[in-house]
N, C-alpha and C positions, 0 to 999 in steps of 0.2 A: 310705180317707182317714185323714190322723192323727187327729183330730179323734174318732173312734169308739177311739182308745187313752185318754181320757181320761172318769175316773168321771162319770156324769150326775148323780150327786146333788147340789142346792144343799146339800147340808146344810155340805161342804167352803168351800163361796163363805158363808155363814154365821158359819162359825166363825174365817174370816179376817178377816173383816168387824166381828165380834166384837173377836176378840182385836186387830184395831188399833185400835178406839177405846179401848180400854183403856190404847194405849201412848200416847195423846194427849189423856187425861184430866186437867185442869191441877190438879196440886199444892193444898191448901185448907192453908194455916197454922193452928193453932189457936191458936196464942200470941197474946198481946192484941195490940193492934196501937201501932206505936210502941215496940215494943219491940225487942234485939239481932237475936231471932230472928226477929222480923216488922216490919221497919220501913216506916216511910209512904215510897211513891214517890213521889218528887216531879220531875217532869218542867218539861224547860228544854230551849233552844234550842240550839244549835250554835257560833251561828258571830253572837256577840251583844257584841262587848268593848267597852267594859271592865266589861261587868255582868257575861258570864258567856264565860268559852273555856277551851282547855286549854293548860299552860303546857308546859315542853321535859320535863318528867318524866311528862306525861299526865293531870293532875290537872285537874280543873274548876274555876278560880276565878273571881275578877271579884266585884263590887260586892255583884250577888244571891247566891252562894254562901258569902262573910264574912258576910253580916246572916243566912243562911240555919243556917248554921253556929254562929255566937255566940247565936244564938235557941235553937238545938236543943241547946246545952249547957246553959243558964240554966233553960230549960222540962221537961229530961229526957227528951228522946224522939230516938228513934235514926230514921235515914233513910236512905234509896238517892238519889243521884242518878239521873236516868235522861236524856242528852243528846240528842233526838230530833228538833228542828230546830222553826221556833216553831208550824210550821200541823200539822205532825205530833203535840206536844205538844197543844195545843190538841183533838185530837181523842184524843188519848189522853186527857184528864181526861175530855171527855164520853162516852167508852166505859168511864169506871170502869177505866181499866189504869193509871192514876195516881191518886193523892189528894188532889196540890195540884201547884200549877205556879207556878213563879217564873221569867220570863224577861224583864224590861225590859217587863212587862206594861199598857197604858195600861188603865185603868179608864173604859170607856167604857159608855152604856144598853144599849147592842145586847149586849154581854158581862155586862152585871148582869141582863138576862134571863135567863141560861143559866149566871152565874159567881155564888159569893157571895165577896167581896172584903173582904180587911184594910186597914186605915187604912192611907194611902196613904205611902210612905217616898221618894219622890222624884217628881220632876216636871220633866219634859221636854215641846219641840213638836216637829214635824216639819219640817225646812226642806229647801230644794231646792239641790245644790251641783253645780255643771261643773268639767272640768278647768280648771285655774291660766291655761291660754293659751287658750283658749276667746274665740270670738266674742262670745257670747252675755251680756248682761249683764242684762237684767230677765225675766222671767216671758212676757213677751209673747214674748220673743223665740223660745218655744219652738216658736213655732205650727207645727204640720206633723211634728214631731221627734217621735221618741222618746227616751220615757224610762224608766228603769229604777227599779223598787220590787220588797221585798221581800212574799209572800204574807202575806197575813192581820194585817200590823204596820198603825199608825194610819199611819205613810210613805204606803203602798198605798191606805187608805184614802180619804186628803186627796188622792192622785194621782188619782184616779177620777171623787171630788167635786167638780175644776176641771179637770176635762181637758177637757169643753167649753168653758168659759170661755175659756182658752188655748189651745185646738186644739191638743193634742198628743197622741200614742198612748200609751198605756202597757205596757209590756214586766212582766212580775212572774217573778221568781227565788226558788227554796225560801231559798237563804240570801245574809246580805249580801257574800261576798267575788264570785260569780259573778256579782253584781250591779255592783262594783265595778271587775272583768273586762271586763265588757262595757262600761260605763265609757271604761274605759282603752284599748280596740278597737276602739271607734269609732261603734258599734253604738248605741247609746244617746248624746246629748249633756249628759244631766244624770241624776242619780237624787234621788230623796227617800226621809230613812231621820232618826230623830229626832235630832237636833244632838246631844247628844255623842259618838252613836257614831262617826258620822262624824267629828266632833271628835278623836277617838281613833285610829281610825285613819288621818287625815290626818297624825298624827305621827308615831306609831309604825308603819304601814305602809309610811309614804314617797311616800302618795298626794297627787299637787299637787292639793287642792282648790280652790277657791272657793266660795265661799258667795253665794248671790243672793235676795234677796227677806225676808220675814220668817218668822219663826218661824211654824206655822200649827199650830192645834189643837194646844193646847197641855194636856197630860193629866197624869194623877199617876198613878204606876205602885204596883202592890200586887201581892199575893201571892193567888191564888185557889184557891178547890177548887169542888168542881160542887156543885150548885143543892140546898140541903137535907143535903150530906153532909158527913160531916169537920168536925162543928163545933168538934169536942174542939181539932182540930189547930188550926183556924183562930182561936181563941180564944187556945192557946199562944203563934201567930206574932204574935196582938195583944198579948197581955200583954208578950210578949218583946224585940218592938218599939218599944213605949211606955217602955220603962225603956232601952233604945239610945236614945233620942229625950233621955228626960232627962238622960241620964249624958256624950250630946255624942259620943258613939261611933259610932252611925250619920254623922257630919258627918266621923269620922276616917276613918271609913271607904268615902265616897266619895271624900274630898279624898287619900289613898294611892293611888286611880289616876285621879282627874282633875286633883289638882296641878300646877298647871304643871311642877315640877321632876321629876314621879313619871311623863311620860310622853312618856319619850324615845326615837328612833325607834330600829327593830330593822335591825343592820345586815345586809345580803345576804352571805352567810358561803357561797357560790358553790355547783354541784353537790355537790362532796364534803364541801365544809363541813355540807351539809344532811343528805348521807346520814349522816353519821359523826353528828350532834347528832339527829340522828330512828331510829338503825337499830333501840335498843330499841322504839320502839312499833312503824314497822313491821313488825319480826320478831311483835310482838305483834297486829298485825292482819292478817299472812300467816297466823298459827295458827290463830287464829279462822275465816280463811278454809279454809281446809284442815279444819281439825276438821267444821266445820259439813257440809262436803260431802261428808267421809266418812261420817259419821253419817247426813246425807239421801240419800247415794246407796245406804245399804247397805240402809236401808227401804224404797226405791223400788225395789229390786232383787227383795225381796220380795213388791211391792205387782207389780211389772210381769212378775214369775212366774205369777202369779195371774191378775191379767189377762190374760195372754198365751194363759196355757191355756184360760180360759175361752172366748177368742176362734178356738181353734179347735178347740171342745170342739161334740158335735153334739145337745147340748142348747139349741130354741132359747133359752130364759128365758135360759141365760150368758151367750149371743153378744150380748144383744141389753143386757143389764147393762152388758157390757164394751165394747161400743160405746160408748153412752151415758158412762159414764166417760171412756173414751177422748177424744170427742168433746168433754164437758165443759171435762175439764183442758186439752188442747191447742186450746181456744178460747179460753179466758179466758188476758187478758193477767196473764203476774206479775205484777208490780205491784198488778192489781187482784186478784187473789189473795191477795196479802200483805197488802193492807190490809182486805180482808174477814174475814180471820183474826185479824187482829192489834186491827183497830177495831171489825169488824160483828158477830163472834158476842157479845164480853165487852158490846155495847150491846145485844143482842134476848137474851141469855139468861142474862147477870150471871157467867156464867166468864170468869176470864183466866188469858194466857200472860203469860209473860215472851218477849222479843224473840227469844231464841235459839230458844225451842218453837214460836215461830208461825215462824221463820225457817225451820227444819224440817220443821214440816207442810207449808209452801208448798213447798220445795224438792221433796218427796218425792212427793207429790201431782201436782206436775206433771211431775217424772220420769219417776214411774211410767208414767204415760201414754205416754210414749217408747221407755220398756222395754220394754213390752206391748207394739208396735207391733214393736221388736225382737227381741220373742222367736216373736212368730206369725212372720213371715219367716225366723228359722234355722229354723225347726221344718219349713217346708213348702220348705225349698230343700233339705233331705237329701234324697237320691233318695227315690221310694216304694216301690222294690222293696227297702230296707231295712228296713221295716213288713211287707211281705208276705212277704220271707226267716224275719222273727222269726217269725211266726203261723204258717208252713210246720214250723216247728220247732216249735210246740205250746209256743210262749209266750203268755201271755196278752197280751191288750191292753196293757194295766198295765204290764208286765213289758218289753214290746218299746222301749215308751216309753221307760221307764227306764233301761233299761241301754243300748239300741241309739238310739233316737232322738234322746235330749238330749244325749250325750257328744259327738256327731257337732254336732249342731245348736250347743253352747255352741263348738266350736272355729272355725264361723261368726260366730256373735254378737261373741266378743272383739274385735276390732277395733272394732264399734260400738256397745258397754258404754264402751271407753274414750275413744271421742269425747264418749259421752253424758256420761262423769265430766266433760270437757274442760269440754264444756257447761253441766253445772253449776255445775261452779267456778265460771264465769265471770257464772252466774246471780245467785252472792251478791253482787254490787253492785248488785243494787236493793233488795237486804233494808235497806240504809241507809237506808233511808226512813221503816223502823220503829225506827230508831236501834239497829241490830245493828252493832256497831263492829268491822266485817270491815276489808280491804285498801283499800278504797276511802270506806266512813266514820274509818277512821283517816287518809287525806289531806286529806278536809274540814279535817277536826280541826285540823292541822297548817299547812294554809295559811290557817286563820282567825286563826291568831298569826303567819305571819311574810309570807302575801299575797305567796309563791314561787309561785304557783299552776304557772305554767308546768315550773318544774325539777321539782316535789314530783309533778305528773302522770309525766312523766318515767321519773321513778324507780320508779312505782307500774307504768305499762304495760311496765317494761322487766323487776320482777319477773314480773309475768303472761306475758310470753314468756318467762323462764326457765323457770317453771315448767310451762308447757303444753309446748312445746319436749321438754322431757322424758320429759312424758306424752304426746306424740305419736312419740318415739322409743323409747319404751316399747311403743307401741301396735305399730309396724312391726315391730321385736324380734320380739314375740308372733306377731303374724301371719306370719313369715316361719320359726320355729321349729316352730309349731304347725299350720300351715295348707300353707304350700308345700311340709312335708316328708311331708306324707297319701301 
C-alpha cells in the first residue's frame, strides 16, 4: 500500500504544524499608538450616506468621516479607517480589532453597557417610509406585511419593539441599499432606517419614498470605543468635538450634505457609463481578489500536501489527526470560519489580524482540507504496481514515492488543484463580511453611492465568468496536454 512509502514519524506532522503557526502569528506594533506607524482603527459601516460611503475615487466620506478627520488633525493623532458594515464593526470593537467606531451610532443603554461614548454630535429618530405610490398610508396599515430593516441600527430595533403592535414581520439586511432593493422588489412594503438617511438617499438615489408616521426613538449619535479602553482617544474625539461645536463647523459640516442645495440626485450614467466611472476600483477589487487567493491557495497547497500524506500514511495517530482536520474544516461553514478568526480568537486571547490575515487563514484552512482530500485520491488512483515496480528495484519507500509516485499522481490532481483555485476565488466574497474589500465588497461600496444595484452586480458576475472561463480553459489545456498524452 502507498501509505507504507511514507515516514511514520510525527515529528514531520510537528514541525508543520510548527512552522505554520508561526506564518500566522499577528504582527505586535511597538510604536505608540496613534501614531503614523501605529494608528487607531476605527471601524464604520459601509453603506451609511450621507454619514459615511465611498465617493467615485474610492474614498470614505460623509458627515462621520469630516468630524472624524478635522478632530484627528486638531488632536494629533493618525488613523485607519476600517469599512466593515455596522453589525460587523460593532463586533469588531468588542473583539478589540478596532479602537473606536464611528458609524451614525445611536447612543443607546444597552450599547453604554458594552460602549463608552463621546458627547453626542447629532441626533436623529427612526421613522418608517413606502414607496411614493404605495397603498399604504399609516402604520396600521402594515398588519400582516413585511418589512425591511437594517441589522443591529436603532431602525431594527424600533422595528421589533412594535412589530406586535402593528402586526407586521420583519425582514433584517447587513446593509441599507439591499434593504432598499427589497424595497423596490416588492418583497418588503416599507422599511425603517433613521430619517436622514433615507432622506438622503430619497434624493440622491432616486428612490420615490414616502414617509408615514412619526419619528420614533429619537437618539444622539456619538463616537465609541469599548468598555474601559481607548480613553486617550475618546478624550481627543471629545475635546475635538467640543471646539467643532463652538467654532459652528460641526453645523457646516452637516449642513454640506444635508443642504437642501448640497444633495442632488445622482444621475443613472447606464452600463458603460458605470463601467467606465468605476473600472479603477473594480480593477482594484479584481486584484485584491486574485492576490488574496493566490496567497491562500499556495498555503493551502502546502497545508493539503501534508494532510494528504498524512491520510494515507500508515501510522494510525496521522490518519486519524488528518481526518479530524479534514472533517473539521470541510464542516464548518466559511463564513463561520471567517468570523471566528477574524472576531472570536482577538476576543478569547487579545491577538488580532488585520482583514486580509484573517481573510487568508480562512481561505487556506479550509482549502487545505480539500486539497488533502485531493491529494489522497491522485495518490491511490496511480496503479499499485507502480509502488511495487519501484521496491522491485531496491528503491526505498521514500524514494518510490517521490520520484515515481507523486509525478504520476500530481499529473491526476491538476485538473482538480484548478477547480479548487476556481473555488476559492469564488470563496473570497464572503470575506466581505470582515470588511476584506475584494470584488464583491468593492460593489457594495459602489452601489451604496449610485443604488445601480442591478447593472454594478452585472458587471461584477460578468468579470467572475471571465475570469474563471479562463481558469477553466486553462484547466482543459493542462489536462489535455498532460494527461491524455500519458
Amino acid at each position: 500500500m502507498y501509505h507504507q512509502s511514507v515516514h511514520r514519524t510525527p515529528a514531520l506532522c510537528m514541525l508543520f504544524f510548527f512552522t505554520l503557526s508561526l506564518l500566522f502569528v499577528p504582527h505586535v506594533n511597538a510604536q505608540e499608538k496613534g501614531s503614523p506607524e501605529n494608528p487607531y482603527i476605527i471601524a464604520t459601516d459601509t453603506t451609511f450616506a450621507p454619514f459615511e460611503f465611498a465617493n467615485q475615487a474610492g474614498d470614505f466620506v460623509g458627515i462621520d468621516m469630516d468630524i472624524l478627520e478635522v478632530i484627528a488633525t486638531e488632536e494629533g493623532f493618525s488613523y485607519e479607517v476600517k469599512p466593515l458594515g455596522f453589525n460587523a464593526a460593532l463586533q469588531a470593537l468588542e473583539s478589540n480589532q478596532a479602537d473606536g467606531m464611528i458609524a451614525g451610532m445611536g447612543i443607546t443603554p444597552a450599547r453604554q453597557e458594552i460602549f463608552d461614548f463621546s458627547i453626542p454630535y447629532y441626533e436623529a429618530g427612526a421613522q418608517f417610509a413606502v414607496l411614493e405610490n404605495s397603498d399604504i398610508q399609516t402604520l396600521e396599515d402594515l398588519a400582516g406585511k413585511n418589512i425591511a430593516a437594517k441589522t443591529g441600527t436603532t431602525g431594527s430595533a424600533v422595528a421589533e419593539q412594535v412589530a406586535a403592535e402593528y402586526g407586521f414581520n420583519v425582514t433584517l439586511f447587513e446593509d441599507s441599499v439591499n434593504m432598499y432593493e427589497d424595497l423596490q422588489a416588492g418583497n418588503s412594503v416599507a422599511v425603517i432606517e433613521d430619517y436622514p438617511v433615507m432622506a438622503y438617499a430619497a434624493k440622491t438615489g432616486g428612490i420615490p419614498l414616502r414617509f408615514i408616521g412619526e419619528q420614533m426613538e429619537v437618539t444622539q449619535y456619538g463616537f465609541a470605543v469599548n468598555k474601559g479602553r481607548n480613553q486617550e482617544l475618546l478624550q481627543m474625539f471629545n475635546d475635538g468635538l467640543l471646539a467643532l461645536q463652538e467654532s459652528d463647523e460641526l453645523e457646516a459640516i452637516i449642513y454640506n450634505y444635508l443642504g437642501e442645495e448640497n444633495t442632488e440626485a445622482q444621475a443613472s450614467s447606464g452600463f458603460f457609463g458605470l463601467l467606465r466611472t468605476n473600472s479603477s476600483a473594480l480593477l482594484e477589487g479584481l486584484w485584491s481578489t486574485v492576490w488574496v487567493t493566490l496567497v491562500s491557495f499556495a498555503i493551502a497547497a502546502v497545508i493539503g500536501v501534508f494532510i494528504g500524506l498524512m491520510r494515507v500514511s500508515d501510522a494510525n495517530l496521522l490518519r486519524t489527526i488528518a481526518q479530524v482536520y479534514i472533517d473539521m474544516m470541510r464542516g464548518i461553514p466559511l463564513i463561520v470560519l471567517a468570523f471566528f478568526i477574524y472576531f472570536g480568537i482577538p476576543q478569547m486571547t487579545g491577538l488580532s489580524f488585520n482583514a486580509y490575515i484573517a481573510g487568508i487563514i480562512t481561505l487556506s484552512l479550509n482549502a487545505g482540507a480539500y486539497i488533502a482530500e485531493i491529494v489522497r485520491g491522485g495518490i491511490q488512483a496511480v496503479d499499485k504496481g507502480q509502488n511495487e515496480a519501484g521496491r522491485s528495484l531496491g528503491l526505498s519507500s521514500a524514494i518510490t514515492m517521490r520520484k515515481i509516485i507523486l509525478p504520476q499522481a500530481f499529473k491526476i490532481m491538476v485538473p482538480s488543484f484548478i477547480n479548487q483555485f476556481v473555488i476559492t476565488l469564488k470563496d473570497t466574497s464572503i470575506l466581505s463580511v470582515i470588511g476584506l474589500v475584494e470584488l464583491t465588497q468593492t460593489g457594495r461600496i459602489i452601489i451604496a453611492r449610485t443604488y445601480q444595484s442591478g447593472q454594478i452586480w452585472l458587471i461584477i458576475g460578468l468579470i467572475y465568468i471571465i475570469v474563471i472561463t479562463l481558469l477553466t480553459k486553462l484547466s482543459n489545456y493542462l489536462e489535455k496536454e498532460w494527461i491524455s498524452n500519458e
